[in-house]
N, C-alpha and C positions, 0 to 999 in steps of 0.2 A: 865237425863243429869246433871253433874255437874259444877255449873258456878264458878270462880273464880274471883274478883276485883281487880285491881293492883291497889295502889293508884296514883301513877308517875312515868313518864317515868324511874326515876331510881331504881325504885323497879326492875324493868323487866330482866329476865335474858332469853337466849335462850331456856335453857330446860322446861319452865314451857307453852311455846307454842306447843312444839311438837304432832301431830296430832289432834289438836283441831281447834275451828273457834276462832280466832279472832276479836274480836271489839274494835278498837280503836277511842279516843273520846279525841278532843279539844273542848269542846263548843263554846269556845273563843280567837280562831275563825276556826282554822285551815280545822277541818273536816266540819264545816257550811259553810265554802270559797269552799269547795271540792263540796259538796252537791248542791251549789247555780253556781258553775262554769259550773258542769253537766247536771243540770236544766235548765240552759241558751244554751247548744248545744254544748259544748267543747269538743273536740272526746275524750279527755282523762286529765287528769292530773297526771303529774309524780312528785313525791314528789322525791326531794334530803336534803339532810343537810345543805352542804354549799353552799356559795354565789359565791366560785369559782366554786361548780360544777354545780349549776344553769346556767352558764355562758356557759360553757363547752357543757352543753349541747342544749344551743337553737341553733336551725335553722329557718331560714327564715319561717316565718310564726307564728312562736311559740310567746305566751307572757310569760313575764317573770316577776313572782308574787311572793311576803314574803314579808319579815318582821325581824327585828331586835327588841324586845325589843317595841313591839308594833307601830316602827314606818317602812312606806315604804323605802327600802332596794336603795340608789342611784344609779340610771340608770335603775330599774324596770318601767315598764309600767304599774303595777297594783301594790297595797298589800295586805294586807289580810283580806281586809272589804268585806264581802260579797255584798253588795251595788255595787263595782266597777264591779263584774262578769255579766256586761249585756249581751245579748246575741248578741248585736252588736259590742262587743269587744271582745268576746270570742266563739262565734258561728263557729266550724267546724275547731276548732285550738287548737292545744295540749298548757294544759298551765304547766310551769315548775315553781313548789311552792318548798319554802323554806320559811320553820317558826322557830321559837325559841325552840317550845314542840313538835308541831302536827308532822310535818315530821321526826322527830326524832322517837316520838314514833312508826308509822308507819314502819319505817326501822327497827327499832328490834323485831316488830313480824313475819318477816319476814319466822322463822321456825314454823310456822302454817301452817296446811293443808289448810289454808283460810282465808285471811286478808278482813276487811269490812271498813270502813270509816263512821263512824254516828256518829249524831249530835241530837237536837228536834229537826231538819229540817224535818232529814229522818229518825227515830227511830225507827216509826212503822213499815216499810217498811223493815228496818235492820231485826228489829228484828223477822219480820215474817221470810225473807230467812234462818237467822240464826238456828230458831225453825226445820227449814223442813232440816236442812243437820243432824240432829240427833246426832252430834260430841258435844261433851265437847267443855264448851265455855270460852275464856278469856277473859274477858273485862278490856281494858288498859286507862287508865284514866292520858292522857300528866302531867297534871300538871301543874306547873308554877316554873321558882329556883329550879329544882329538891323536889319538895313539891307539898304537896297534893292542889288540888285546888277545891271549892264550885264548880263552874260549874260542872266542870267532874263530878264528886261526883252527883250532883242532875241529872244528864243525864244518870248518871248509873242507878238510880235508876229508872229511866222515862224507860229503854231499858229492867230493868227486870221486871217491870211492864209489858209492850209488850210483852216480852217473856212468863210472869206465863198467860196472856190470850192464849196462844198457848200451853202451854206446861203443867200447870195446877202442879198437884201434880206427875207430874215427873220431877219436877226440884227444885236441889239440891244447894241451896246458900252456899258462904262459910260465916263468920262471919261481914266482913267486906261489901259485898253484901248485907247481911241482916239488917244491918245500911243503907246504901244507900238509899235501897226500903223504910225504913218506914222513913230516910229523904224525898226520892219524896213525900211520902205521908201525910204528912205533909207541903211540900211546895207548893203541884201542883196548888194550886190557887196563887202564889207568886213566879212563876217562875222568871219575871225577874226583880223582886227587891232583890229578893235572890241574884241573879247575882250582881244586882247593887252595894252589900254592898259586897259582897267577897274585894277580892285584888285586881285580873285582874280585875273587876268591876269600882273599883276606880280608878285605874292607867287609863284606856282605858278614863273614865268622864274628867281628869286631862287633856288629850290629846284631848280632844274638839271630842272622838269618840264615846260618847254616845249612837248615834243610833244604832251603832254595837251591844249594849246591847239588843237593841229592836227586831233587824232584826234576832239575833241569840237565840231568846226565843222563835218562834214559834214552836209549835210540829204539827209533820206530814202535813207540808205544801209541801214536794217532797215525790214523793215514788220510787225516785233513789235508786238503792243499789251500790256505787262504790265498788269493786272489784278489788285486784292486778291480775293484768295480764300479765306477761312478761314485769316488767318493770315500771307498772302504772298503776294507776283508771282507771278506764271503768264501766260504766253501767252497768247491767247486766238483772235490772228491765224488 
């Protein structure tokens, strides 16, 4: 199989998804909110763009979660701390996200035979479904400002780790992939001070949301796989 890395969301064009899997990847926070919404019991989450169409689309029962620029979006119920996704405020209700990178990115791989949602939350978990569809893989890495950003970047490299245990010497890095992996491999005992010191890292500290750094460094603490479906995540684990 051939994996390919986009660095951010504006790298990404439609034809470079066509009949491949998908993997797209906020660290911070986007696809960890996803991972930690469905882990708590949320029948689904539908990623839109904007804040008028998050709007648009709630119904009674829904909550209504993002983020502007690292801050909760006014008149939301949640944003995009993983921490807020209890299972007591999200348990058995569709949550309608909108983020600055992640839900962006997610809408334009949209022409894949298969869009995935990972994090280190649920990487291992990704990345075994992803191994077993035998498809060529993209992995989208949001970004931050339309730029490359350290998170992504070290969670790609965590996901093709996962993958080369599955996939072994049938799997074909492209060059930027292959930076990635021996960035993870270099950082994996320094996951989230890695994080700490990027951009997002600092801006999020500035904002008194530190922990968010914390809560979104775990690897393979869910073994959700979200899945578009008609629309939006769903499990599929």
């Amino acid at each position: 199989m051939q994996v390919q890395v986009i660095s951010n969301v504006n790298e990404a064009c439609s034809a470079k998804f066509c009949h491949k899997t998908a993997i797209v990847i906020d660290a911070l926070r986007a696809t960890s909110t996803i991972a930690t919404a469905l882990a708590a019991g949320a029948s689904s989450v539908k990623p839109v763009e904007t804040v008028m169409e998050a709007r648009e689309y709630y119904a009674e029962g829904d909550v209504l979660g993002g983020e502007r620029f690292c801050r909760r979006i006014s008149g939301f119920q949640l944003g995009n701390s993983p921490d807020e996704y209890a299972p007591e405020t999200v348990a058995g209700r569709r949550v309608i996200l909108t983020t600055t990178n992640g839900t962006r990115a997610i809408l334009k791989s949209l022409r894949a035979h298969e869009v995935i949602a990972a994090s280190f939350l649920n990487g291992g978990a990704c990345a075994a479904h992803a191994a077993r569809q035998r498809r060529d893989i993209v992995i989208i890495c949001a970004g931050s400002h339309n730029e490359f950003a350290i998170e992504d970047g070290l969670c790609a490299g965590f996901l093709l780790n996962r993958l080369l245990e599955h996939c072994s010497g049938d799997l074909a890095l492209d060059d930027f992939g292959a930076a990635m992996h021996s960035l993870y491999n270099d950082r994996k005992d320094a996951i989230c001070n890695t994080l700490s010191a990027g951009a997002t890292g600092r801006r999020l500290a500035k904002l008194g949301q530190s922990h968010d750094i914390e809560a979104c460094s775990r690897r393979d603490l869910y073994s959700n796989v979200p899945i578009w479906r008609s629309g939006q995540l769903i499990d599929i684990s």
